[in-house]
GUBA-717928 format. One record per residue: residue in three letters; z, y, x of N, C-alpha, C in turn. Coordinates in Angstrom, 2 decimals, padded with zeros to 5 digits, m for minus. Example, Ala and Ser with C-alpha at 12.3 -4.5 7.8 and 13.67 -1.06 7.14 Angstrom:
ala_007.80_m005.69_013.19_007.80_m004.50_012.30_007.80_m003.30_013.20
ser_007.08_m002.25_012.85_007.14_m001.06_013.67_007.87_000.03_012.90
***
This chain:
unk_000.00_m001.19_000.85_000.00_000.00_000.00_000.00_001.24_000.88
unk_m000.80_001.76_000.75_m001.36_003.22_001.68_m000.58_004.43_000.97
unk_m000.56_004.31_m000.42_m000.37_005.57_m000.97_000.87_005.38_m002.34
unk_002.13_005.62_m001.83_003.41_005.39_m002.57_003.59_004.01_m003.30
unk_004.04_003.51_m001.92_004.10_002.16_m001.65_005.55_002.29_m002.48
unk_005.81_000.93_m002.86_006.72_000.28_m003.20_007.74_m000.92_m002.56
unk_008.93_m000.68_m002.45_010.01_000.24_m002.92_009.87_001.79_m002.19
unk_009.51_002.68_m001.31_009.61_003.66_m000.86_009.40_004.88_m001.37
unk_007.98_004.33_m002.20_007.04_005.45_m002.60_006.52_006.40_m000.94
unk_006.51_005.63_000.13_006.24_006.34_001.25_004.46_006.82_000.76
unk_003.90_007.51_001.68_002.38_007.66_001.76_002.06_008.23_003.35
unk_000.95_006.98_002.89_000.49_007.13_004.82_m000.11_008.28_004.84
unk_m000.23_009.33_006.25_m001.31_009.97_006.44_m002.30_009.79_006.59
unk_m003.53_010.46_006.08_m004.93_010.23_006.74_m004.79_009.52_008.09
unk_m004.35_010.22_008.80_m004.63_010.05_010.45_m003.92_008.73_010.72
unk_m002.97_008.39_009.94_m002.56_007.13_010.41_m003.31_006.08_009.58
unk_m004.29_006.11_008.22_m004.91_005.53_007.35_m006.29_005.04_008.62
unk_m006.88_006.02_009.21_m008.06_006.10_010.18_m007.84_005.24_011.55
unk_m006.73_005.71_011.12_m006.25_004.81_012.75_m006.67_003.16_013.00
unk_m005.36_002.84_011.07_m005.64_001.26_011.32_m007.05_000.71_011.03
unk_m008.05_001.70_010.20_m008.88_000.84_009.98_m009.74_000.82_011.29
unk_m009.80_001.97_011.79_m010.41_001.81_013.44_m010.25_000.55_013.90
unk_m008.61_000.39_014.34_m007.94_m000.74_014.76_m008.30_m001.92_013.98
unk_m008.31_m002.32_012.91_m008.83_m003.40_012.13_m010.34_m003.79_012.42
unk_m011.02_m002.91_012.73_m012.23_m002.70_012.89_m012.65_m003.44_014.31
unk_m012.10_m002.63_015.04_m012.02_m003.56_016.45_m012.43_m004.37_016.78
unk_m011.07_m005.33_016.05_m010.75_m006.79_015.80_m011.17_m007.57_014.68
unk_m012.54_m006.93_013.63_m012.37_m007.60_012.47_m011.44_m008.90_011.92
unk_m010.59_m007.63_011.72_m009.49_m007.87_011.22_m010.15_m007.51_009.54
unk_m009.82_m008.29_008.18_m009.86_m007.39_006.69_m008.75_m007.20_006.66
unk_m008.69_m005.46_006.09_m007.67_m005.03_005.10_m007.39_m004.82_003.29
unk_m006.18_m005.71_003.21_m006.58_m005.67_001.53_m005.81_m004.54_001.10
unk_m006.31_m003.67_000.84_m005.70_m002.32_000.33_m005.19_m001.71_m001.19
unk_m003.90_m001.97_m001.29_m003.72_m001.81_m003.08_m002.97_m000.55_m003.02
unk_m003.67_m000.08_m004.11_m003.70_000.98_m004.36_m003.49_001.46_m005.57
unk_m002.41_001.42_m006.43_m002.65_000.99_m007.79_m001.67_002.17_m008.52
unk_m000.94_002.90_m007.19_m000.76_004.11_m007.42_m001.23_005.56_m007.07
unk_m002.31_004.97_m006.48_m002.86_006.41_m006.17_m003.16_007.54_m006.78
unk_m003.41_007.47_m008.29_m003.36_008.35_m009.06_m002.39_009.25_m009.54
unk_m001.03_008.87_m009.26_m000.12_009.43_m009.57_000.64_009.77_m008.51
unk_m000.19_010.95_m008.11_000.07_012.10_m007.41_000.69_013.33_m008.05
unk_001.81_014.28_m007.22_001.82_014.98_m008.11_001.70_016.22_m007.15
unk_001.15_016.13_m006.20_000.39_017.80_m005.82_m001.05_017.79_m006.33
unk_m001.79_018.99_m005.61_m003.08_019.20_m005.98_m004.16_018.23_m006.10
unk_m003.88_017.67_m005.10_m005.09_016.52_m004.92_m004.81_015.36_m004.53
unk_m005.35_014.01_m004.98_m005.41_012.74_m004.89_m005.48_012.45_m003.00
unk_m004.33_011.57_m002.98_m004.73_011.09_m001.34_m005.61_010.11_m001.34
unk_m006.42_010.34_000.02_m007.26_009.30_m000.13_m006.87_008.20_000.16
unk_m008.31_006.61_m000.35_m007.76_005.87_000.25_m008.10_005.21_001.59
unk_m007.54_003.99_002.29_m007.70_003.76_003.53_m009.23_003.34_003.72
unk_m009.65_002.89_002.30_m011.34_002.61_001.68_m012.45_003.91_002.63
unk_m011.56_005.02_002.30_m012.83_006.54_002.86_m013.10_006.28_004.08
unk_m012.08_005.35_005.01_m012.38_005.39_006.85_m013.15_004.01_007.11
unk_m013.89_003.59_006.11_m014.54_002.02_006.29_m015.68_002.43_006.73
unk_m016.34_001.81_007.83_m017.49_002.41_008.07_m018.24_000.71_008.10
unk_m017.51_m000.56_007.81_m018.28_m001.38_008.24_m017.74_m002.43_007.13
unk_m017.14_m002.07_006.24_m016.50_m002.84_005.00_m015.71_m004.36_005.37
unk_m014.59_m003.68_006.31_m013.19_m004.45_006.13_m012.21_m004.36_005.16
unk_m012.42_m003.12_004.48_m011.45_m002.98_003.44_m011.97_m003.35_001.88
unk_m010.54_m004.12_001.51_m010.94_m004.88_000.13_m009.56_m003.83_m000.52
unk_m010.54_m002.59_m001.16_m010.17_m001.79_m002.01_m009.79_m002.34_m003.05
unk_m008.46_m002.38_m003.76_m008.19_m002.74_m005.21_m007.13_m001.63_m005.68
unk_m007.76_m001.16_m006.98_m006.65_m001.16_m008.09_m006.41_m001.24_m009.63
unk_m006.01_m000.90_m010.28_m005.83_m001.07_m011.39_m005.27_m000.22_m012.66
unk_m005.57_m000.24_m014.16_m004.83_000.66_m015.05_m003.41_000.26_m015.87
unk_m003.46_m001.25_m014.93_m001.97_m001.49_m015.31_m001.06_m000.47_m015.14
unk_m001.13_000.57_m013.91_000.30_001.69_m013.58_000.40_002.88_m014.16
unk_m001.29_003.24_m014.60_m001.10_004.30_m015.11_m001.92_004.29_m016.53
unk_m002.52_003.33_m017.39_m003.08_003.41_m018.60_m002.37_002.99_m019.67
unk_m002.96_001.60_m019.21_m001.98_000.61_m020.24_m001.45_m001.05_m019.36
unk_m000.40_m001.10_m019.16_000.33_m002.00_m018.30_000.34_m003.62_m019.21
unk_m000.23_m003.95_m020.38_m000.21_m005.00_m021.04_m002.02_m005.39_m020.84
unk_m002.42_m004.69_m020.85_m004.18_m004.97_m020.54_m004.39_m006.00_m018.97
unk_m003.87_m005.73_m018.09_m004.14_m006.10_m017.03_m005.32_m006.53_m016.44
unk_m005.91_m004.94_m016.63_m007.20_m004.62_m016.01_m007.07_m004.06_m014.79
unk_m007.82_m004.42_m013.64_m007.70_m004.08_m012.27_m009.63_m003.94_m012.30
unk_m009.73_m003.43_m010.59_m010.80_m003.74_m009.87_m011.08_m003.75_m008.77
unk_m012.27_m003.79_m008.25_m011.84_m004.30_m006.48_m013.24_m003.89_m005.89
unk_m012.94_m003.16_m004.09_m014.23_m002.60_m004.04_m014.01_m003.57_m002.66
unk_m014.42_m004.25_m002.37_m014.06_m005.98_m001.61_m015.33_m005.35_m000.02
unk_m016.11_m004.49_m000.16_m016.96_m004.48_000.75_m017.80_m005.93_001.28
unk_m017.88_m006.51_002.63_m018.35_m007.46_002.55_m017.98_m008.83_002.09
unk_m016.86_m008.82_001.61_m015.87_m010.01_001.15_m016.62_m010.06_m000.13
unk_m017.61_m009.23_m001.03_m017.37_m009.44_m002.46_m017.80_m010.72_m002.76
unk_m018.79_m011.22_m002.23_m019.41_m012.81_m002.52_m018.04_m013.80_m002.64
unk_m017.27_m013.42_m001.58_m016.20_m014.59_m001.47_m015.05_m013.92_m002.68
unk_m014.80_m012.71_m003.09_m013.58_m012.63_m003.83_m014.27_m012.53_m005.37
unk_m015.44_m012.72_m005.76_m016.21_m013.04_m006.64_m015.82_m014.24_m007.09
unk_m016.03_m015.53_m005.80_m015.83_m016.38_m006.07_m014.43_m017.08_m006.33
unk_m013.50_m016.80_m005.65_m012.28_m016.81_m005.92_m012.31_m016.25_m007.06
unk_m012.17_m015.13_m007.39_m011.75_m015.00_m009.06_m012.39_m015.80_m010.04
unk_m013.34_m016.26_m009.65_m014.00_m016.92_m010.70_m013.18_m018.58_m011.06
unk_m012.67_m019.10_m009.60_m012.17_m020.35_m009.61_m010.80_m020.22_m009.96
unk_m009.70_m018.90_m009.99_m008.80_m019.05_m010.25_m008.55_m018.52_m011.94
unk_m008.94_m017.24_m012.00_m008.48_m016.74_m013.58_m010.13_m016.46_m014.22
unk_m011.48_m016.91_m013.86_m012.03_m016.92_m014.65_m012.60_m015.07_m014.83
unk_m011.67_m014.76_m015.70_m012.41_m013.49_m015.81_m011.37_m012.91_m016.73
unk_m010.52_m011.75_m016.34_m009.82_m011.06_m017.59_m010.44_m010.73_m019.09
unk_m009.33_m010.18_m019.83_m010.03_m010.27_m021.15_m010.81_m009.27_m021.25
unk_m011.68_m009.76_m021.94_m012.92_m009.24_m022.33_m012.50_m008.52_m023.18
unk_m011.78_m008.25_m024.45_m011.62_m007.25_m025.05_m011.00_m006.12_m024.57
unk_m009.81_m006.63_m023.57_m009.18_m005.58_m022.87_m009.82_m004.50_m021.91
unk_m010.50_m004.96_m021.72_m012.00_m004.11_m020.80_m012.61_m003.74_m021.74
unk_m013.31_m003.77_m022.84_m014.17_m003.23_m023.58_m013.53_m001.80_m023.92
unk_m012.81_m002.18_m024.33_m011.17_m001.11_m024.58_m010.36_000.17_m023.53
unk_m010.34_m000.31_m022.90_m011.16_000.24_m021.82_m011.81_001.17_m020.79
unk_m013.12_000.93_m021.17_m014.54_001.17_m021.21_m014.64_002.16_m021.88
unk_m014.32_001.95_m023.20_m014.65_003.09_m024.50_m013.56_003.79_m024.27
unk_m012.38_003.78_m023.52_m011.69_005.06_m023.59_m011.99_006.13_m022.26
unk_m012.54_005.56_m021.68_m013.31_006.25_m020.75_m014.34_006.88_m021.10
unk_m014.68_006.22_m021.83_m016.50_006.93_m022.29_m016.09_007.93_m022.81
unk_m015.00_008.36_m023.60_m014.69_009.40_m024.66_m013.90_010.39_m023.79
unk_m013.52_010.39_m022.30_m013.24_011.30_m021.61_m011.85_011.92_m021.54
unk_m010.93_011.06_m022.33_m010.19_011.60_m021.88_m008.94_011.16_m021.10
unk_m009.37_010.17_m020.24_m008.47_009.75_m018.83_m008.11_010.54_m017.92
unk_m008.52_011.56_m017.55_m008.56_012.47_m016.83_m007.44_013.33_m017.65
unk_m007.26_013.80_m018.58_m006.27_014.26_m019.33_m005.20_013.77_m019.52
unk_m005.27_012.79_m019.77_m004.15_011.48_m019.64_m003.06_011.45_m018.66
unk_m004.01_011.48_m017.23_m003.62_011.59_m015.82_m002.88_012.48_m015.18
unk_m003.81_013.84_m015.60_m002.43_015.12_m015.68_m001.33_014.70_m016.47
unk_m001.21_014.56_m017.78_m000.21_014.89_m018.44_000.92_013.57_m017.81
unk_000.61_012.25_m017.28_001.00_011.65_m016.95_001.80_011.72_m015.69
unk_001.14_012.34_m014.56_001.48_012.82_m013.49_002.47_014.19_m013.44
unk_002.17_014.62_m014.67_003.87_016.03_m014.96_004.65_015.12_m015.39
unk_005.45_014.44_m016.04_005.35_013.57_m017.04_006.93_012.68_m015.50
unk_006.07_011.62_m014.69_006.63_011.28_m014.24_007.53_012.25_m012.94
unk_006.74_013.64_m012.61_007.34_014.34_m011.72_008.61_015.05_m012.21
unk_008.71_015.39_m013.46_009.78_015.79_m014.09_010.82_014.64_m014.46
unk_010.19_013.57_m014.67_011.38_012.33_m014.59_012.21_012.43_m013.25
unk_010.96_012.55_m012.19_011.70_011.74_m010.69_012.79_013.23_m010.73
unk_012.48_014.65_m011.13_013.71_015.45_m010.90_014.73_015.51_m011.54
unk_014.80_015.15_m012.88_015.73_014.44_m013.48_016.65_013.46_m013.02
unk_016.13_012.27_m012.34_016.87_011.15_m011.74_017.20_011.82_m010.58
unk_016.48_012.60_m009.55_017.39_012.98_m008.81_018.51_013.91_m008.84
unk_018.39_014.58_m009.76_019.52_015.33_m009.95_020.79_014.27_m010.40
unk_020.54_013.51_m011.47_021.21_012.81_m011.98_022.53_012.11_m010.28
unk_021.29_011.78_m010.00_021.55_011.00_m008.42_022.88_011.98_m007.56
unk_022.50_013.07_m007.13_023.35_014.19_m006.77_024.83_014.68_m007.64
unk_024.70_014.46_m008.75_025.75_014.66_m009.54_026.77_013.68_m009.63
unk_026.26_012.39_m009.91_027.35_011.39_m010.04_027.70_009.80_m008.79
unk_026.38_010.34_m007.64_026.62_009.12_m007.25_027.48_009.80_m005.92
unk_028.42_009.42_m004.93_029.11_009.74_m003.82_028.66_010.28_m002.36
unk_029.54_010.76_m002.16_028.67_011.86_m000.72_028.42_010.47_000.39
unk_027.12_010.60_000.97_026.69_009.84_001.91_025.52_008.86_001.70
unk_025.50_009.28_m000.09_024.26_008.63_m000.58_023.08_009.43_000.05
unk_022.05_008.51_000.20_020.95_009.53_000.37_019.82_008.69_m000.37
unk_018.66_009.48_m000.44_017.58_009.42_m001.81_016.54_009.80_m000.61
unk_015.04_008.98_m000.99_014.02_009.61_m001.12_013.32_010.70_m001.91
unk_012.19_010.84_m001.60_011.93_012.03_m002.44_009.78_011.98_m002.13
unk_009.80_011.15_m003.20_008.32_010.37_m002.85_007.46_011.60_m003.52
unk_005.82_011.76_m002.77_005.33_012.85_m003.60_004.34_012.16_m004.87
unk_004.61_011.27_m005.16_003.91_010.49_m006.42_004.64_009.01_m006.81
unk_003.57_008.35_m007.94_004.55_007.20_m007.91_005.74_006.92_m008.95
unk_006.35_005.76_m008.79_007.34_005.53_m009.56_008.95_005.43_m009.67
unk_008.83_005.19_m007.90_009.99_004.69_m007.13_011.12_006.04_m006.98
unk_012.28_005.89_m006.64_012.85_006.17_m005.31_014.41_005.36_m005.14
unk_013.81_005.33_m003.82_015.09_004.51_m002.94_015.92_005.62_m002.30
unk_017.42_004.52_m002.62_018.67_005.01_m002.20_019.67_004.36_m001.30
unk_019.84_004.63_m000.35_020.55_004.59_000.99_021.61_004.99_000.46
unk_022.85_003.98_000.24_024.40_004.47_m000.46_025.09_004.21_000.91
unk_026.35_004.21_000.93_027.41_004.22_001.96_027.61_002.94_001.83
unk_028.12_002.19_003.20_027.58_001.25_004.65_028.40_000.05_003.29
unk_029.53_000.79_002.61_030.37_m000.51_002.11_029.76_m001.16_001.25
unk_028.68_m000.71_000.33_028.47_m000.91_m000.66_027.26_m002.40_m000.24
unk_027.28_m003.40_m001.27_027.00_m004.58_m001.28_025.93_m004.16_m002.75
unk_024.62_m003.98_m002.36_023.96_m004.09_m003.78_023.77_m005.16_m004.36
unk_023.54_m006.47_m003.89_023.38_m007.47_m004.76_025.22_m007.91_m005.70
unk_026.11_m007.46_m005.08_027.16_m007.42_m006.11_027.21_m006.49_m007.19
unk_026.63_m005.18_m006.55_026.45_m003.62_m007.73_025.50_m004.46_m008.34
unk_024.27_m005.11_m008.38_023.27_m005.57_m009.42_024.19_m006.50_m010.25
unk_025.04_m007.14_m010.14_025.71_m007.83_m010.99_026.42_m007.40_m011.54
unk_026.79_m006.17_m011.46_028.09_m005.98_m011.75_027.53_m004.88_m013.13
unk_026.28_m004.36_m012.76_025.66_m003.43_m013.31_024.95_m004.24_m014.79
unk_024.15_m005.42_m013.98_023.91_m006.12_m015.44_024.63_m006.13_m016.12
unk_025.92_m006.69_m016.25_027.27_m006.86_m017.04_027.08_m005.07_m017.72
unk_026.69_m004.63_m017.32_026.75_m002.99_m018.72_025.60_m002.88_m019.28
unk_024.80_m004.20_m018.68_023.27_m003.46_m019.14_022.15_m003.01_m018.69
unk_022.69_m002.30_m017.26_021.94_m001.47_m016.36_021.55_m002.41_m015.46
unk_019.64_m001.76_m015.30_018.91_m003.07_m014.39_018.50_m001.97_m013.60
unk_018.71_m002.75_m011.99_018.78_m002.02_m010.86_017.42_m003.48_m010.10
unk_017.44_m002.76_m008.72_016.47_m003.48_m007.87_017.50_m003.43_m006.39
unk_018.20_m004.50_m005.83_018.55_m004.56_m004.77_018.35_m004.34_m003.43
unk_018.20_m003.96_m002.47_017.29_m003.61_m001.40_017.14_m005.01_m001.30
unk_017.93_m006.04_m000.85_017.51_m007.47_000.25_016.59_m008.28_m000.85
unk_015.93_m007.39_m002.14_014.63_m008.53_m002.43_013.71_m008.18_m002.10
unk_014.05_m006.82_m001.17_012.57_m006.44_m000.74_012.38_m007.00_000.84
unk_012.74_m007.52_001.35_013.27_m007.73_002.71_013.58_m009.32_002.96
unk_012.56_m010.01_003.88_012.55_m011.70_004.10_013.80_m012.10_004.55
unk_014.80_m010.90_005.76_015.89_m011.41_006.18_017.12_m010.65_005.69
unk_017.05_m010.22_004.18_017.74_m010.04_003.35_018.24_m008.49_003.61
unk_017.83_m007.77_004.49_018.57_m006.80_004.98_018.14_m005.75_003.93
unk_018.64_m004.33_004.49_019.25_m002.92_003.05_020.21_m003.46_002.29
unk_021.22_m004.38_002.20_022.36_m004.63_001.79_022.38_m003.70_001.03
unk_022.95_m002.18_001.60_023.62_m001.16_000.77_022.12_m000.14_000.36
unk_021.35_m000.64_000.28_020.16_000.33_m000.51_019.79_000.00_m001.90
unk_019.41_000.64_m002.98_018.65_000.13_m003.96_017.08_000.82_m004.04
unk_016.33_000.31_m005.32_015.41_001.39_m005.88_015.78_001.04_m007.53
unk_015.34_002.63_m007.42_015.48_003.26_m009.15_013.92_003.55_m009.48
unk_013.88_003.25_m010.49_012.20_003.35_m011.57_012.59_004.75_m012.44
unk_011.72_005.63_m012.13_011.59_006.56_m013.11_010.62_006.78_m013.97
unk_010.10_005.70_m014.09_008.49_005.41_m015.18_009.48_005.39_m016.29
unk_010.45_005.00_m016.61_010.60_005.37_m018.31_011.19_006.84_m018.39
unk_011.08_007.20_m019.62_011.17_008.14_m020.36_012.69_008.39_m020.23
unk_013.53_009.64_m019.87_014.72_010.52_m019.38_015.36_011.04_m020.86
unk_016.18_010.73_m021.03_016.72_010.61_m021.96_018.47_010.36_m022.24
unk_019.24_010.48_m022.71_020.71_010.54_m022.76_021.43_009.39_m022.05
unk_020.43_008.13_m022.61_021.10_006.99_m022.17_020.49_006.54_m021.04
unk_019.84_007.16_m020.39_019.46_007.27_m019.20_019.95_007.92_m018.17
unk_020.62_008.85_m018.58_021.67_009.54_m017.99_023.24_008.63_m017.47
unk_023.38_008.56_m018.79_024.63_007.62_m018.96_024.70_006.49_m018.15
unk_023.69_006.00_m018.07_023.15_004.62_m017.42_023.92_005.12_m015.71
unk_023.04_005.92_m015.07_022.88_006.47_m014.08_024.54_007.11_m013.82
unk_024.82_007.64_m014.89_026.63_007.86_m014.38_027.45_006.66_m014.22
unk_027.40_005.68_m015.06_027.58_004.60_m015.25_027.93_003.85_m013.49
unk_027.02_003.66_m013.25_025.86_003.16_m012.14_026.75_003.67_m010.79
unk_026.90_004.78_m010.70_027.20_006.05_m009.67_028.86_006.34_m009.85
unk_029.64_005.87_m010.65_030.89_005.57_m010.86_031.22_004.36_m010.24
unk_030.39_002.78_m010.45_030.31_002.17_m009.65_030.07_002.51_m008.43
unk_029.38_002.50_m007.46_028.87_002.85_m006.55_029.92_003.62_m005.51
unk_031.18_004.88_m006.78_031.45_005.30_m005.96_033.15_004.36_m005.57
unk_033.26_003.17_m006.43_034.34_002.41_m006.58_033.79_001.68_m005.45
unk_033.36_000.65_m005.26_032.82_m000.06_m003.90_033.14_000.78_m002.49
unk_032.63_002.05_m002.57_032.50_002.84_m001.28_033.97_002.75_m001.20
unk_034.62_003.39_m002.09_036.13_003.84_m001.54_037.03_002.50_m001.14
unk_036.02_001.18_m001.80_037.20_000.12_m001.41_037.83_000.14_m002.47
unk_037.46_000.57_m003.67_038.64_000.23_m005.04_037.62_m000.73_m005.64
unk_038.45_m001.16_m006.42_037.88_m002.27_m007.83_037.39_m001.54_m008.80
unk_035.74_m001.83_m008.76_034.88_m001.25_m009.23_035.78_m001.31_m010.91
unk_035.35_000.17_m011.84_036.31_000.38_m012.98_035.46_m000.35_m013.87
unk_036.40_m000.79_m015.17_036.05_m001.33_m016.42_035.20_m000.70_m017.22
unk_034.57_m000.59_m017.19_033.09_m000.10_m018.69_032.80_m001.09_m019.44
unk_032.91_000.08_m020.55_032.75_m001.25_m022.05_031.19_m001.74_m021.90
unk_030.70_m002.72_m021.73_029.71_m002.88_m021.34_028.26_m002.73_m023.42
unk_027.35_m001.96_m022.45_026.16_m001.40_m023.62_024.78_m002.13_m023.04
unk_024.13_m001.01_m023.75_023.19_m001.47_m023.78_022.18_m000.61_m022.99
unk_022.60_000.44_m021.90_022.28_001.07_m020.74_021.33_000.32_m020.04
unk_020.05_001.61_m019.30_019.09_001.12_m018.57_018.72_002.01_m018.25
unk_018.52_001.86_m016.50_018.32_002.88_m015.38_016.40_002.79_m015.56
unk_016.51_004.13_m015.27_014.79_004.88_m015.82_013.72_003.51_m014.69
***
């Protein structure tokens, strides 16, 4: 992921995007490049992708309107360069071919123009979420936390203090309701112990708040070494 990767929401620079495909290039080496957030940017302009520095088609461009259209369609696409014969064929031997209605569907909402509208309003939409959650973040969770601050995307990750054990906060958090992402499932040798990521793709709202105080009351019980406090457990869920 080149462009607000997940868990980070990091984004490569150009210059480091040019680099590897140089380097890939080299060595034909392929790069499979997903990209499935690139649209949801929220400065002026779309970053590019690592696809623009191909001069000899190592890169197998993919993405999709699962992130930003409609996430039940599971329509993607793929700009495979010289691979397409072979990832043609692979798709064909494994899933055949997505639905056909779901593409038609689509198709015609494209034709009628207004994806592009969509996209803005989508891209304010989640940038006013992510300032929401971070504020939220600053208010109730304990000094030493620290937050990203991704410029698109869905994510952001949080770096809490050294004590804190997230895969116990994820348990402890289900028990109210609240669904979190642990750092060590992002990680083969389990490590970010004390990191999480928070989703701000849903919609900001009271009990989203609550969730997040909730959450950050914990968080700040672990750090100090106390027994995380009793909450009547609901039906809370972190954005």
């Amino acid at each position: 992921m080149t462009n607000f990767q997940n868990p980070l929401g990091s984004l490569m620079p150009d210059e480091k995007k040019r680099a590897l495909v140089e380097l890939l290039t080299q060595h034909d080496v392929p790069l499979i490049e997903d990209d499935v957030y690139g649209e949801l940017y929220f400065g002026s302009k779309r970053p590019v992708p690592a696809k623009v520095f191909d001069t000899r088609g190592i890169v197998m461009h993919c993405s999709s309107f699962s992130k930003c259209l409609a996430p039940g369609y599971r329509v993607g696409w793929t700009a495979p360069g010289r691979y397409a014969q072979a990832v043609s064929r692979h798709k064909l031997t494994t899933t055949l071919s997505a639905s056909v209605p779901a593409q038609a569907a689509v198709a015609e909402y494209l034709a009628r123009g207004g994806y592009d509208r969509h996209l803005r309003e989508l891209r304010h939409t989640l940038s006013m979420q992510q300032s929401a959650v971070m504020q939220a973040v600053v208010k109730y969770f304990p000094a030493g936390t620290r937050a990203t601050r991704p410029l698109g995307g869905y994510f952001l990750w949080l770096e809490l203090p050294e004590k804190v054990n997230t895969l116990v906060l994820h348990q402890q958090a289900l028990s109210l309701g609240i669904s979190i992402a642990p750092g060590p499932m992002f990680s083969a040798q389990r490590s970010f112990t004390n990191c999480l990521r928070l989703n701000y793709g849903h919609a900001w709202n009271e009990r989203s708040e609550a969730a997040l105080a909730s959450l950050g009351r914990l968080v700040s019980a672990y750090s100090d070494g106390r027994r995380a406090p009793i909450i009547k457990p609901g039906l809370l869920k972190t954005p």
